[in-house]
matplotlib code that plots the C-alpha trace (Angstrom):
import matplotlib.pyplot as plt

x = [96.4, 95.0, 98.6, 99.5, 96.5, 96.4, 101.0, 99.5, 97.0, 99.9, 102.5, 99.7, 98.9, 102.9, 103.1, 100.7, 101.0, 100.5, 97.0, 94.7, 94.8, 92.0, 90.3, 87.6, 88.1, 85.4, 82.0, 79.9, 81.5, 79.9, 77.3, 79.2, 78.5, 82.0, 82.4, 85.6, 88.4, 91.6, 95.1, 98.5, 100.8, 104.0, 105.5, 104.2, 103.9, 101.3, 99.7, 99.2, 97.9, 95.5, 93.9, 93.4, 91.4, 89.3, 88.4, 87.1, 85.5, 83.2, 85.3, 86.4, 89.9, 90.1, 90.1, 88.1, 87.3, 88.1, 92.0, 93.0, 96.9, 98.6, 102.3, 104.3, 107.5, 110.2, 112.2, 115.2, 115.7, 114.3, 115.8, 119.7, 120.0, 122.8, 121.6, 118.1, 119.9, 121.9, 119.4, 116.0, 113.4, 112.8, 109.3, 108.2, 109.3, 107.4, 104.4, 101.4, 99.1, 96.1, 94.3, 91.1, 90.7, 87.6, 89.0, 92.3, 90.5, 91.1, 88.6, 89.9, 93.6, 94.6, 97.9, 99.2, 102.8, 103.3, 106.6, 108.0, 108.0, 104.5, 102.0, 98.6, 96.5, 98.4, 96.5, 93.7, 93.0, 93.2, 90.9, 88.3, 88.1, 87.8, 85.2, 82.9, 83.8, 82.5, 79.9, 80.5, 77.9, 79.4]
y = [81.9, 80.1, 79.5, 83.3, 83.7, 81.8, 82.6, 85.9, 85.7, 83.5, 86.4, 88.6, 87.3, 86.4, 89.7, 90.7, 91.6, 88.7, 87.1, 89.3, 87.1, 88.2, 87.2, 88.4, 88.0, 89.2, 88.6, 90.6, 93.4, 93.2, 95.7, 98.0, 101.9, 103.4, 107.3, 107.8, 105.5, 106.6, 105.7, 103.9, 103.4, 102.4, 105.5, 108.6, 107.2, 104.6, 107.2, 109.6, 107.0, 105.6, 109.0, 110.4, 107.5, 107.0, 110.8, 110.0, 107.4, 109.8, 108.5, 111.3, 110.1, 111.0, 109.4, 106.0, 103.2, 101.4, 101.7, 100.9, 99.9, 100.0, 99.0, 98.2, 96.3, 96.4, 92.9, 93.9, 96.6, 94.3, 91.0, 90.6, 87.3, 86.5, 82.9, 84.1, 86.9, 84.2, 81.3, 83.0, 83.7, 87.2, 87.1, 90.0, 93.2, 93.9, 93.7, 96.0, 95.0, 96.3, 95.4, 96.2, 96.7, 98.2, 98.8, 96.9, 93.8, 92.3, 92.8, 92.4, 91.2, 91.8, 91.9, 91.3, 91.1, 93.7, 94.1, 97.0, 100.6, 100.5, 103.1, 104.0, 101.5, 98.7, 100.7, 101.6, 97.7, 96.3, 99.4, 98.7, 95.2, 95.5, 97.7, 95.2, 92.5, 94.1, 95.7, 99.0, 101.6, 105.2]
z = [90.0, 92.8, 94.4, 93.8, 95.9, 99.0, 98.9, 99.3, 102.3, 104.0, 104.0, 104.8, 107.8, 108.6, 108.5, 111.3, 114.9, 117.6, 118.6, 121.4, 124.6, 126.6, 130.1, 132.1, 135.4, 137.1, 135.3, 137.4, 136.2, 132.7, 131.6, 134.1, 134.3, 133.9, 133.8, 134.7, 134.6, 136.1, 134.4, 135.5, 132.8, 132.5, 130.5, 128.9, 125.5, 127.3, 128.8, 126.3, 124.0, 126.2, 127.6, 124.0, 123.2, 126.4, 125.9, 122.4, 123.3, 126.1, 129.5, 132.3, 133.3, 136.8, 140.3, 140.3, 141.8, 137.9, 137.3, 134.2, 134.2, 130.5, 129.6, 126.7, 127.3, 124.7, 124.5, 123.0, 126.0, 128.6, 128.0, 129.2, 129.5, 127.0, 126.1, 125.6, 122.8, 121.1, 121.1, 121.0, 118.1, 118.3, 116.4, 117.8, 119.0, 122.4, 124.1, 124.9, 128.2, 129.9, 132.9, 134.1, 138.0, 140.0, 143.8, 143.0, 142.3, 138.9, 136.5, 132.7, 131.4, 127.8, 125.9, 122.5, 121.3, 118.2, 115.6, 114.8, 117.0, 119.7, 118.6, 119.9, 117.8, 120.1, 122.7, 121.0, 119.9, 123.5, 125.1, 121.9, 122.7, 126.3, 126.2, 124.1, 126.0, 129.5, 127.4, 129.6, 129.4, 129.9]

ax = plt.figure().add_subplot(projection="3d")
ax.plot(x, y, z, "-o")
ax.set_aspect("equal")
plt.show()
């Protein structure tokens, strides 16, 4: 029973999307009072998801001095190399990224890789997290 048990929290978490990196790079920015936070993204999809969820969550996405830039990459579109295709590991799928800039100076970095098709709770994840990290008052 005990073997049935720990076999089973091992493919549960082989199963799971890629570990949150995460760096502040600018501490002075914690505790920040952030209104509006304007959006570059890489595609619609990126876009979309992240707006709906700042809204929620009581930001005005607008001009600002805070950009927040948002991507997903998709490896099996993006790589070409041939040798990498052949000889590579392909744990995971892609890779979702945000970062965190007040007046194009780097604030916040975070990115995870995911499996399977992106969807907003890639997005939603990263933006959570970055939010209790810099402790941002809105």
């Amino acid at each position: 029973m005990r073997n049935i048990f720990f076999l089973s929290l091992l493919l549960f978490f082989l199963g799971c999307d890629g570990e949150v990196f995460k760096k502040i790079e600018d501490k002075s920015k914690i505790g920040a009072k952030i209104d509006t936070i304007e959006i570059a993204a890489s595609d619609s999809f990126s876009y979309k998801a992240s707006e709906s969820f700042l809204k929620e969550q009581g930001f005005l996405v607008d001009k600002s001095d805070y950009k927040l830039r948002v991507e997903h990459r998709d490896y099996a579109k993006t790589c070409n190399n041939p040798l990498s295709k052949t000889s590579s590991d392909y744990n995971y799928d892609g890779l979702v990224a945000i970062t965190l800039f007040y007046k194009n100076e780097k604030v916040y970095t975070s990115f995870r890789d995911f499996r399977g098709d992106v969807n907003k709770e890639l997005f939603i994840d990263l933006i959570d997290v970055m939010v209790e990290d810099l402790k941002i008052k809105k």
